[in-house]
PDB file of N, CA, C and O in Angstrom:
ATOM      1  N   UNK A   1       9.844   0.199   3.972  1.00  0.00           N
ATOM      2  CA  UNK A   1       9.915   0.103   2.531  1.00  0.00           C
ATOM      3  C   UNK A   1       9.302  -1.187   2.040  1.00  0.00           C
ATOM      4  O   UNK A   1       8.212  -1.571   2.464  1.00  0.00           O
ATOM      5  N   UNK A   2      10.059  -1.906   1.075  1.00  0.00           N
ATOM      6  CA  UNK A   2       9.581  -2.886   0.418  1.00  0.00           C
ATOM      7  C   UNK A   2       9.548  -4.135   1.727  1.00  0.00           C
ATOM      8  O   UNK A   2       8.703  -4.603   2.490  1.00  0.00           O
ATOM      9  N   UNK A   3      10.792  -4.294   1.484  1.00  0.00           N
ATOM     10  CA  UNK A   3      10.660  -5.168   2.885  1.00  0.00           C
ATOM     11  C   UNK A   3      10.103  -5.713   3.974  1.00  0.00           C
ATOM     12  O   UNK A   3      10.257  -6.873   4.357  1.00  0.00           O
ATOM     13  N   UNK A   4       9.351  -4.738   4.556  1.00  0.00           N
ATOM     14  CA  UNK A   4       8.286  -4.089   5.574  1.00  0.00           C
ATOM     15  C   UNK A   4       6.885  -4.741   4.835  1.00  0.00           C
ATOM     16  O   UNK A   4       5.998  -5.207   5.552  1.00  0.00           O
ATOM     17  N   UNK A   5       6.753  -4.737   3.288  1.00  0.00           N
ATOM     18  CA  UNK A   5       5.837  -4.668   2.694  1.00  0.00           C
ATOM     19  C   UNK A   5       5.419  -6.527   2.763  1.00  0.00           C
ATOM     20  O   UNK A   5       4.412  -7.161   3.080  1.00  0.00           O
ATOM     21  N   UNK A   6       7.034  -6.947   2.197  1.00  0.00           N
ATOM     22  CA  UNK A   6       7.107  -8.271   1.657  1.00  0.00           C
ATOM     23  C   UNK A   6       6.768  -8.856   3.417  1.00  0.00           C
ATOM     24  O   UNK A   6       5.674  -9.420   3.435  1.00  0.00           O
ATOM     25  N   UNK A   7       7.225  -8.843   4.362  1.00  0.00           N
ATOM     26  CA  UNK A   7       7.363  -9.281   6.084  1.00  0.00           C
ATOM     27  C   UNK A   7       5.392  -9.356   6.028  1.00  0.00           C
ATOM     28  O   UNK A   7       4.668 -10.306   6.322  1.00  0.00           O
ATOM     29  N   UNK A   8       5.027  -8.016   5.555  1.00  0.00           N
ATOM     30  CA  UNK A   8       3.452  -8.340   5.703  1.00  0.00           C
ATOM     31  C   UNK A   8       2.808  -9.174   5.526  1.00  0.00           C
ATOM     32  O   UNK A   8       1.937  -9.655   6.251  1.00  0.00           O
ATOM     33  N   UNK A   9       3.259  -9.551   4.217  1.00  0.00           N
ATOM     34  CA  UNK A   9       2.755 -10.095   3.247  1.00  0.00           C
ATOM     35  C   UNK A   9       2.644 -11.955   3.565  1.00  0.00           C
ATOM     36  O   UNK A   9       1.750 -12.792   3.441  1.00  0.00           O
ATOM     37  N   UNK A  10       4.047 -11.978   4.013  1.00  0.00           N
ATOM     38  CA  UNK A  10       4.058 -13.079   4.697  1.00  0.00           C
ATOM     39  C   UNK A  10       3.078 -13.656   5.808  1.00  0.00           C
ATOM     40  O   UNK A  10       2.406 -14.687   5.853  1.00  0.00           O
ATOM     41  N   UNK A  11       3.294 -12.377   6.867  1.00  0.00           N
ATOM     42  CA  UNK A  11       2.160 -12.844   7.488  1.00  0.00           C
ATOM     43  C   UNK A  11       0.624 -13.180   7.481  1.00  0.00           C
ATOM     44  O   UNK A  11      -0.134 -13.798   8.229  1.00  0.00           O
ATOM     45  N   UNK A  12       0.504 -12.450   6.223  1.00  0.00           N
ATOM     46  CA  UNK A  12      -0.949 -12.134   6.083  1.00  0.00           C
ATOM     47  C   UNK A  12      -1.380 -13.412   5.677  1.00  0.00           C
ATOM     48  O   UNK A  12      -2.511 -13.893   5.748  1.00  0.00           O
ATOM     49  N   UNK A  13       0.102 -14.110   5.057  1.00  0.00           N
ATOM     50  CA  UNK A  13      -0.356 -15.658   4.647  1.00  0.00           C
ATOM     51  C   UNK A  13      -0.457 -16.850   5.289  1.00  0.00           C
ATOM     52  O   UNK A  13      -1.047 -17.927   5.197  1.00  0.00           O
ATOM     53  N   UNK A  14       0.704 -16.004   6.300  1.00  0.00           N
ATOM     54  CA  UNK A  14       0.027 -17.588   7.340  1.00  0.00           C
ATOM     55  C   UNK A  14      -0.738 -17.236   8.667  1.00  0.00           C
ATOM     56  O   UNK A  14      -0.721 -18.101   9.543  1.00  0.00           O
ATOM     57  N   UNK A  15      -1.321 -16.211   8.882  1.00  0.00           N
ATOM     58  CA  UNK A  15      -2.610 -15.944   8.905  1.00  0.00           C
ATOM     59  C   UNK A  15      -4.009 -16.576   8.479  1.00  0.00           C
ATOM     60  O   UNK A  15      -4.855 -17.243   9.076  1.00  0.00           O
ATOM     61  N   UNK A  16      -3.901 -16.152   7.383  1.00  0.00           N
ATOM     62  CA  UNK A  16      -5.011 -16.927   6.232  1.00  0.00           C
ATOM     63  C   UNK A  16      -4.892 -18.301   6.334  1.00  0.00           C
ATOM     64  O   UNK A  16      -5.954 -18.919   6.415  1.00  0.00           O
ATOM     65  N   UNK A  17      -3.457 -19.175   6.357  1.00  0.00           N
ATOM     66  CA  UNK A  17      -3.674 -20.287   6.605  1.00  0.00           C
ATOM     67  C   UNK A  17      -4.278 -20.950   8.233  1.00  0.00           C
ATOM     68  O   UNK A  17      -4.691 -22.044   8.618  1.00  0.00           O
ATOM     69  N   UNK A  18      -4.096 -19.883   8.730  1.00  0.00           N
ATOM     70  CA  UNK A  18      -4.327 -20.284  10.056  1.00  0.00           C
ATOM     71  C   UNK A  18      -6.171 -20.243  10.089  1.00  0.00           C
ATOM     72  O   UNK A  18      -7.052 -20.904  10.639  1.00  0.00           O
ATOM     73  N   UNK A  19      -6.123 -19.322   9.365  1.00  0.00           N
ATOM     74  CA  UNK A  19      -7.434 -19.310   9.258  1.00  0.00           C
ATOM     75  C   UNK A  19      -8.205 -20.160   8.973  1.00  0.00           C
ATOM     76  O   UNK A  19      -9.156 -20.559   9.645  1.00  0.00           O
ATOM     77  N   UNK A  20      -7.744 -20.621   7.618  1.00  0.00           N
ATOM     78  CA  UNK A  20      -8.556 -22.026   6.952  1.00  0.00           C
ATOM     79  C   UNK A  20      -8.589 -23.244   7.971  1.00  0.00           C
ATOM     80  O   UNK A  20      -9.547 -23.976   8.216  1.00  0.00           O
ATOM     81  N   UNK A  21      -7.170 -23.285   8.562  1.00  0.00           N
ATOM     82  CA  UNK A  21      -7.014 -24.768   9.751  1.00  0.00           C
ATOM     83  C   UNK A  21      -8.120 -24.463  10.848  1.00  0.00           C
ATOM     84  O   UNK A  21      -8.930 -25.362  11.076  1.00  0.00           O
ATOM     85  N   UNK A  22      -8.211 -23.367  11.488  1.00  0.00           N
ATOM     86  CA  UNK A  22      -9.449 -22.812  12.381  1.00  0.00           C
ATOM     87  C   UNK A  22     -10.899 -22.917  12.613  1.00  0.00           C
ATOM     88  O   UNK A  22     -11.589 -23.086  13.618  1.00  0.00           O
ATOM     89  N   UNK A  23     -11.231 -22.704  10.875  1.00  0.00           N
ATOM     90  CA  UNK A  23     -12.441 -22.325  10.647  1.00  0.00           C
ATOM     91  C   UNK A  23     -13.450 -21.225  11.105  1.00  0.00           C
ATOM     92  O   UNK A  23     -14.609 -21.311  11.511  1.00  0.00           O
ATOM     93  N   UNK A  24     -12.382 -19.862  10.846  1.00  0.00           N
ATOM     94  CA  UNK A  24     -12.872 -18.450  11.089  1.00  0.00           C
ATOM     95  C   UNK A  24     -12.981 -18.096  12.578  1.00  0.00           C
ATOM     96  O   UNK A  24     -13.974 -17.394  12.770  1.00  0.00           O
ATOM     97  N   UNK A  25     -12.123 -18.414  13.953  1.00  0.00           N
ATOM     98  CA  UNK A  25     -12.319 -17.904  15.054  1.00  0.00           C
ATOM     99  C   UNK A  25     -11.902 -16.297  14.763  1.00  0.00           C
ATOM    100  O   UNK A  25     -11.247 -15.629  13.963  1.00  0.00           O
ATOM    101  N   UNK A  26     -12.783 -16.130  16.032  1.00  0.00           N
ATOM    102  CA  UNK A  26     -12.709 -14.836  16.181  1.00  0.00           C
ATOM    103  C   UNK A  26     -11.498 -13.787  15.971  1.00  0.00           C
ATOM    104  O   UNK A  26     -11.472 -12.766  15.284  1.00  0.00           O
ATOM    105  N   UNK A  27     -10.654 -14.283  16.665  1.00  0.00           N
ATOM    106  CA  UNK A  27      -9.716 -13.442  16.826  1.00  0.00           C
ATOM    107  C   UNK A  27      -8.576 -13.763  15.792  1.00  0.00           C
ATOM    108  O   UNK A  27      -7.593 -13.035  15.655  1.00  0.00           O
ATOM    109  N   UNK A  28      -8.809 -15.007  15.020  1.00  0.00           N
ATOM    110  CA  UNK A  28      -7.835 -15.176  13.747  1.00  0.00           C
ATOM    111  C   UNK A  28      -8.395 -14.080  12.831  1.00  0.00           C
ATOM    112  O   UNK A  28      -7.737 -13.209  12.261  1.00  0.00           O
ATOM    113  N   UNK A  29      -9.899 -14.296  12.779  1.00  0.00           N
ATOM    114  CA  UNK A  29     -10.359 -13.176  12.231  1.00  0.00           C
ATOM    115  C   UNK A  29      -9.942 -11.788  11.836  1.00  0.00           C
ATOM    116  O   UNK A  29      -9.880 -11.210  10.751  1.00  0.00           O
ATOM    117  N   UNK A  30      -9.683 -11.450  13.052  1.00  0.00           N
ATOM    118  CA  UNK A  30      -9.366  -9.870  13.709  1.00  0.00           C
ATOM    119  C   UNK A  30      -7.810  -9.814  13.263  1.00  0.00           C
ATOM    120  O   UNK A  30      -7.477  -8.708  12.839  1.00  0.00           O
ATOM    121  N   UNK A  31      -6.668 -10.924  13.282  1.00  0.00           N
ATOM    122  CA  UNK A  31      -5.646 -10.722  13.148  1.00  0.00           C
ATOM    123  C   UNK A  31      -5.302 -10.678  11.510  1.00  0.00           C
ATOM    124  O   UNK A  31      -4.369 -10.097  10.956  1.00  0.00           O
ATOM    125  N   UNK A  32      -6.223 -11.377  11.003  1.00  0.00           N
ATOM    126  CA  UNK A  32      -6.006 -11.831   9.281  1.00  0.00           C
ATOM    127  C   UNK A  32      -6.079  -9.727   8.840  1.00  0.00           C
ATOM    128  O   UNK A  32      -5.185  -9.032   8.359  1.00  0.00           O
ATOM    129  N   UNK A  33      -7.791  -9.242   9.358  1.00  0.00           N
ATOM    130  CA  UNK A  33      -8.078  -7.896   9.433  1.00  0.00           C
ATOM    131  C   UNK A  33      -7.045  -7.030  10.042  1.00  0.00           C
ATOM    132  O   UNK A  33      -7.197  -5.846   9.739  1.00  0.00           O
ATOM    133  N   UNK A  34      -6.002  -7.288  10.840  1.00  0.00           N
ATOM    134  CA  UNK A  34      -5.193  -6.257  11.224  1.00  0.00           C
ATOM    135  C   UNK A  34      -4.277  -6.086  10.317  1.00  0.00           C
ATOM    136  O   UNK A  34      -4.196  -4.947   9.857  1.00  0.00           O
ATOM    137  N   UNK A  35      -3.374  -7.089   9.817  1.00  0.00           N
ATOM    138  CA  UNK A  35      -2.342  -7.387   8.644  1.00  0.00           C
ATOM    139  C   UNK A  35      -2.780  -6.785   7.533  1.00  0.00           C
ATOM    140  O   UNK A  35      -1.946  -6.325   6.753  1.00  0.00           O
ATOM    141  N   UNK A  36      -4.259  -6.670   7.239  1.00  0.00           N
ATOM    142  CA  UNK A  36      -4.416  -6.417   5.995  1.00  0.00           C
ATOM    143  C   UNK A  36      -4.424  -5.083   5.755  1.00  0.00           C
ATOM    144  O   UNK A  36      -4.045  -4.558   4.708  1.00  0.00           O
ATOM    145  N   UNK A  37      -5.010  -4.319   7.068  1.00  0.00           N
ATOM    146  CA  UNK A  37      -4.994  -3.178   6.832  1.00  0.00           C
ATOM    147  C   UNK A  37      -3.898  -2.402   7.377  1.00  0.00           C
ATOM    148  O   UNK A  37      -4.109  -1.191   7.318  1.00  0.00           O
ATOM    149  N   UNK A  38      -2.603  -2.795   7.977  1.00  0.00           N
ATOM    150  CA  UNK A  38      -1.617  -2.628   7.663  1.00  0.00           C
ATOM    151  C   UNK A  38      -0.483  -2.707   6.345  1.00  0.00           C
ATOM    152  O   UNK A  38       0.515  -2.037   6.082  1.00  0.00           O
ATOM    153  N   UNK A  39      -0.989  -3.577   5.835  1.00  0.00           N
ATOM    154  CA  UNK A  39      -0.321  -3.503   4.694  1.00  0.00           C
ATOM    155  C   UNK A  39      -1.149  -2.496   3.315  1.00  0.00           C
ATOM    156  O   UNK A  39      -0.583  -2.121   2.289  1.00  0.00           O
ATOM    157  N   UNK A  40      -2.544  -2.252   3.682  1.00  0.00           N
ATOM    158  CA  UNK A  40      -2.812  -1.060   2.985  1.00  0.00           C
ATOM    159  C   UNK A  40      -2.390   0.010   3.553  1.00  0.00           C
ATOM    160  O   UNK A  40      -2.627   0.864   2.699  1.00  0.00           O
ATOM    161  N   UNK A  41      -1.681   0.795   4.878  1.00  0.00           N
ATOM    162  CA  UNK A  41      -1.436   1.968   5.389  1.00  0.00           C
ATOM    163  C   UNK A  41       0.326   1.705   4.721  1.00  0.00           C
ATOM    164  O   UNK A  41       1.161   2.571   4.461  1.00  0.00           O
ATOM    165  N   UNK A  42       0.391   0.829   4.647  1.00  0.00           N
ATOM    166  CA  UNK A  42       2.297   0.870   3.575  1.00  0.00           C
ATOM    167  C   UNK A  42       2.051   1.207   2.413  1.00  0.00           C
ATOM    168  O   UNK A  42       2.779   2.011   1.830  1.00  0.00           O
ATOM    169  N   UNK A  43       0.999   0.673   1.852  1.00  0.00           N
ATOM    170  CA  UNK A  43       0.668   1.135   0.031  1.00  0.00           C
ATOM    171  C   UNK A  43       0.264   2.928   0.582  1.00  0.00           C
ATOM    172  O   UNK A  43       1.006   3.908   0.652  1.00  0.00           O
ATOM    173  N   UNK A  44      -0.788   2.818   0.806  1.00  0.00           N
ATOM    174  CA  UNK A  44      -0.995   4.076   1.210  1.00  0.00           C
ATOM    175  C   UNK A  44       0.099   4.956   1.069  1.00  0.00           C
ATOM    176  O   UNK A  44       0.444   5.482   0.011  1.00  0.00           O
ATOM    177  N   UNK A  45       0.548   5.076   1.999  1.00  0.00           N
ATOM    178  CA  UNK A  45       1.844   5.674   2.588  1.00  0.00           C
ATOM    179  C   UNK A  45       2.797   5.569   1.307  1.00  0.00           C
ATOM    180  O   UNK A  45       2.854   6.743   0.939  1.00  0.00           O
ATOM    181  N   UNK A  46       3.566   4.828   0.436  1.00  0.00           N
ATOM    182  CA  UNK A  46       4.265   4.576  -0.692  1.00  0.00           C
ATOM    183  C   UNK A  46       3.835   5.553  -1.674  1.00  0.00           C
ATOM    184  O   UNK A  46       4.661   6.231  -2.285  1.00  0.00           O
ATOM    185  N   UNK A  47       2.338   5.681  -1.894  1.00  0.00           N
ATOM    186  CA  UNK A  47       1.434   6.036  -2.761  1.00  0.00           C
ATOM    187  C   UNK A  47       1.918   8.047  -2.577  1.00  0.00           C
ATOM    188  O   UNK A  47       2.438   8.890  -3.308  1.00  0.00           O
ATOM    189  N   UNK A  48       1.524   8.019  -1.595  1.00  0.00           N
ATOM    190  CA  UNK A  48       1.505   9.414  -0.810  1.00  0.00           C
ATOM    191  C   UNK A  48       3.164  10.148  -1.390  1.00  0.00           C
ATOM    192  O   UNK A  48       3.297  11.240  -1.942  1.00  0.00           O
ATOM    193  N   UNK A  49       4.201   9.212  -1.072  1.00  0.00           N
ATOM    194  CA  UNK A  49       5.517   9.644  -0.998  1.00  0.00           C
ATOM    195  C   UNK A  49       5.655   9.857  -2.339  1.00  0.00           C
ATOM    196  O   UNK A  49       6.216  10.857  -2.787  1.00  0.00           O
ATOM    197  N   UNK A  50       5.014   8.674  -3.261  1.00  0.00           N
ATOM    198  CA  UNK A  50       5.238   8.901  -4.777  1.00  0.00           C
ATOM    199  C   UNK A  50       4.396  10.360  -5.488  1.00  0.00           C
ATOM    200  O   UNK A  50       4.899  11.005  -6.408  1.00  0.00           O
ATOM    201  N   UNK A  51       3.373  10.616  -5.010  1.00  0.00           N
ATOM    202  CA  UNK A  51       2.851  11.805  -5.646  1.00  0.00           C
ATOM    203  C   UNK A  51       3.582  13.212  -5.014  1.00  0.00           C
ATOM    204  O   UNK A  51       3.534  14.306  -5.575  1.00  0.00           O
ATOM    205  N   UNK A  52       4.184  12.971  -3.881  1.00  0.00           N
ATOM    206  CA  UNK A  52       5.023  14.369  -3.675  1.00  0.00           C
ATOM    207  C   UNK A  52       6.133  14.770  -4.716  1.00  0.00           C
ATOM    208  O   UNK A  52       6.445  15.808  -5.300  1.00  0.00           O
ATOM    209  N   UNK A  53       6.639  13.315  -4.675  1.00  0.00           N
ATOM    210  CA  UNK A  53       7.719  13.826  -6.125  1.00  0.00           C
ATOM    211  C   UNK A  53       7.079  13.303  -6.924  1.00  0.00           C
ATOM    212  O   UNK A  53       7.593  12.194  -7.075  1.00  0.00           O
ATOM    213  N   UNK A  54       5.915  13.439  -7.816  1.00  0.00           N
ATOM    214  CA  UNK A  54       5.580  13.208  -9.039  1.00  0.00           C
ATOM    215  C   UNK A  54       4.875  14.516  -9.354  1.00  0.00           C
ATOM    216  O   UNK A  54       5.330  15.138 -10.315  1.00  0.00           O
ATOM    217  N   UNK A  55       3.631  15.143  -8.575  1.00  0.00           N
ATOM    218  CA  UNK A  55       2.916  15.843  -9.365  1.00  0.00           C
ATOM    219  C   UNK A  55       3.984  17.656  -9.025  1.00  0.00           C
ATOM    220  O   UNK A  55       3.415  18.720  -9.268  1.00  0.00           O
ATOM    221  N   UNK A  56       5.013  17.644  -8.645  1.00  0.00           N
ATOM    222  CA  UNK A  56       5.524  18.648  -8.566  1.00  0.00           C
ATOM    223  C   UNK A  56       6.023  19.114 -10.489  1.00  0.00           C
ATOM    224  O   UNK A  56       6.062  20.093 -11.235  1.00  0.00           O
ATOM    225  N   UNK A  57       6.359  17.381 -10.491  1.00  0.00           N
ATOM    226  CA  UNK A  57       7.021  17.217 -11.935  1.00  0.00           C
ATOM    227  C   UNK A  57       6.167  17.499 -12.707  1.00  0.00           C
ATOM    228  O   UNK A  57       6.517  18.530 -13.280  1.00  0.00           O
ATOM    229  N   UNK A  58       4.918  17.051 -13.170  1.00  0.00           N
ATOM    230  CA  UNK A  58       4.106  17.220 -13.724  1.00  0.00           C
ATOM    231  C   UNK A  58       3.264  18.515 -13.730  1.00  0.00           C
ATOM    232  O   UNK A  58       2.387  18.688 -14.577  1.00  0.00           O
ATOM    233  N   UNK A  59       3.479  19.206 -13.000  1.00  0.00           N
ATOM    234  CA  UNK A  59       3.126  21.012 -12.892  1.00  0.00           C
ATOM    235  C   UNK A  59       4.060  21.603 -13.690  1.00  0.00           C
ATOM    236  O   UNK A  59       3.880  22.659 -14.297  1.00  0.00           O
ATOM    237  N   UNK A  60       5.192  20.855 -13.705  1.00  0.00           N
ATOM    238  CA  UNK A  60       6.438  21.629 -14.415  1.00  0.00           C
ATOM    239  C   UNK A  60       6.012  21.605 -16.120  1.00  0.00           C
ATOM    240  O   UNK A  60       5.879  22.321 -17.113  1.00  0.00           O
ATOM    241  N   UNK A  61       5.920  20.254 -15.632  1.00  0.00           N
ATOM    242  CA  UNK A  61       5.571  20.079 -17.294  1.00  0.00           C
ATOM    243  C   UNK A  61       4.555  20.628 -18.306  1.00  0.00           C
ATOM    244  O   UNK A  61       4.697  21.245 -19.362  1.00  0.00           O
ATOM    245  N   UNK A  62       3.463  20.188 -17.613  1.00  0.00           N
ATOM    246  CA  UNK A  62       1.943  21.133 -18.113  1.00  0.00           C
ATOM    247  C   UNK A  62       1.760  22.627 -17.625  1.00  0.00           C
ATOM    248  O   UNK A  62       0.694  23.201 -17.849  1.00  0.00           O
ATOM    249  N   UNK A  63       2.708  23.209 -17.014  1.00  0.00           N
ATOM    250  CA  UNK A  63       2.204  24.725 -17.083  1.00  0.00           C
ATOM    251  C   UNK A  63       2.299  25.449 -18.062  1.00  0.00           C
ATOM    252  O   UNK A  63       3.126  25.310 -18.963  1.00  0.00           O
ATOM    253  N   UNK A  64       1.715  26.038 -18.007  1.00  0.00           N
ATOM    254  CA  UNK A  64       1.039  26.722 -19.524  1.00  0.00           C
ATOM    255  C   UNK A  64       1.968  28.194 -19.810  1.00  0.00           C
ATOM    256  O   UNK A  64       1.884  28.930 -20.794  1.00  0.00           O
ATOM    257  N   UNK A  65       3.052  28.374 -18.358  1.00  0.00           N
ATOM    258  CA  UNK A  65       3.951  29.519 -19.186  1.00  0.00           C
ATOM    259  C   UNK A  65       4.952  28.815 -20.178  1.00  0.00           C
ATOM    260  O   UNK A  65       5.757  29.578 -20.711  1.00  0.00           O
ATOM    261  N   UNK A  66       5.021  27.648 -20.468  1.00  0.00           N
ATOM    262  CA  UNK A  66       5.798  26.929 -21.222  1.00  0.00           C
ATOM    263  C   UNK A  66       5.698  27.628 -22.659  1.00  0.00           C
ATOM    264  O   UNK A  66       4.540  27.763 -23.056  1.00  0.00           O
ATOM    265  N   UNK A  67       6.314  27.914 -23.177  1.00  0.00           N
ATOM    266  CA  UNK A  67       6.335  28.175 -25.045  1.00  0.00           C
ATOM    267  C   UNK A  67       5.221  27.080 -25.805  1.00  0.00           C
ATOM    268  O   UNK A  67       5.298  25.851 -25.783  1.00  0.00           O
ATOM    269  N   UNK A  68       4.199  27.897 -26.460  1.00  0.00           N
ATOM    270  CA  UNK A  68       3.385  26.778 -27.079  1.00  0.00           C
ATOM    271  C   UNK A  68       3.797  26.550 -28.365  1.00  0.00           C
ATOM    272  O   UNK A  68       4.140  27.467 -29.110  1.00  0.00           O
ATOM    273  N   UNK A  69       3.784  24.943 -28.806  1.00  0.00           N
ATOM    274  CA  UNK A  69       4.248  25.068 -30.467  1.00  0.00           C
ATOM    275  C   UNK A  69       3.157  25.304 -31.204  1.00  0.00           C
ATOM    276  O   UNK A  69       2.064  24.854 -30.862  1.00  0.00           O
ATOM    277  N   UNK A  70       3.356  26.182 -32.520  1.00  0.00           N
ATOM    278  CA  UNK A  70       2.107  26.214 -32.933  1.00  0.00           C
ATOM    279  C   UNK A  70       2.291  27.262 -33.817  1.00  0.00           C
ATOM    280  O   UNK A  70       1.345  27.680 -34.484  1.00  0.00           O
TER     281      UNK A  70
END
């Protein structure tokens, strides 16, 4: 969940700082790039869970056997 999200997030920062103290080695590189795209497969993933229960709702709403006013 969030948590998971915020733990990333953290790292991703001292990462990055590690990075700057470094001056771009390789494999800080690769680790700054792993974090990051872990923490897009959590948005991702969040994203995903939110449109299962959203666009069910929203079919409900806009279907057109609904009574039109008019």
């Amino acid at each position: 969940g969030d948590n998971g999200l915020e733990k990333e997030c953290r790292q991703l920062q001292r990462a990055l700082q590690r990075l700057k103290r470094e001056g771009g080695k390789r494999e800080t590189v690769q680790q700054v790039i792993a974090i990051g795209e872990g923490i897009i497969e959590v948005i991702v993933e969040h994203v995903h869970r939110e449109e299962q229960v959203l666009f069910p709702r929203l079919e409900e709403v806009l279907s057109p056997s609904r009574p039109s006013r008019g």
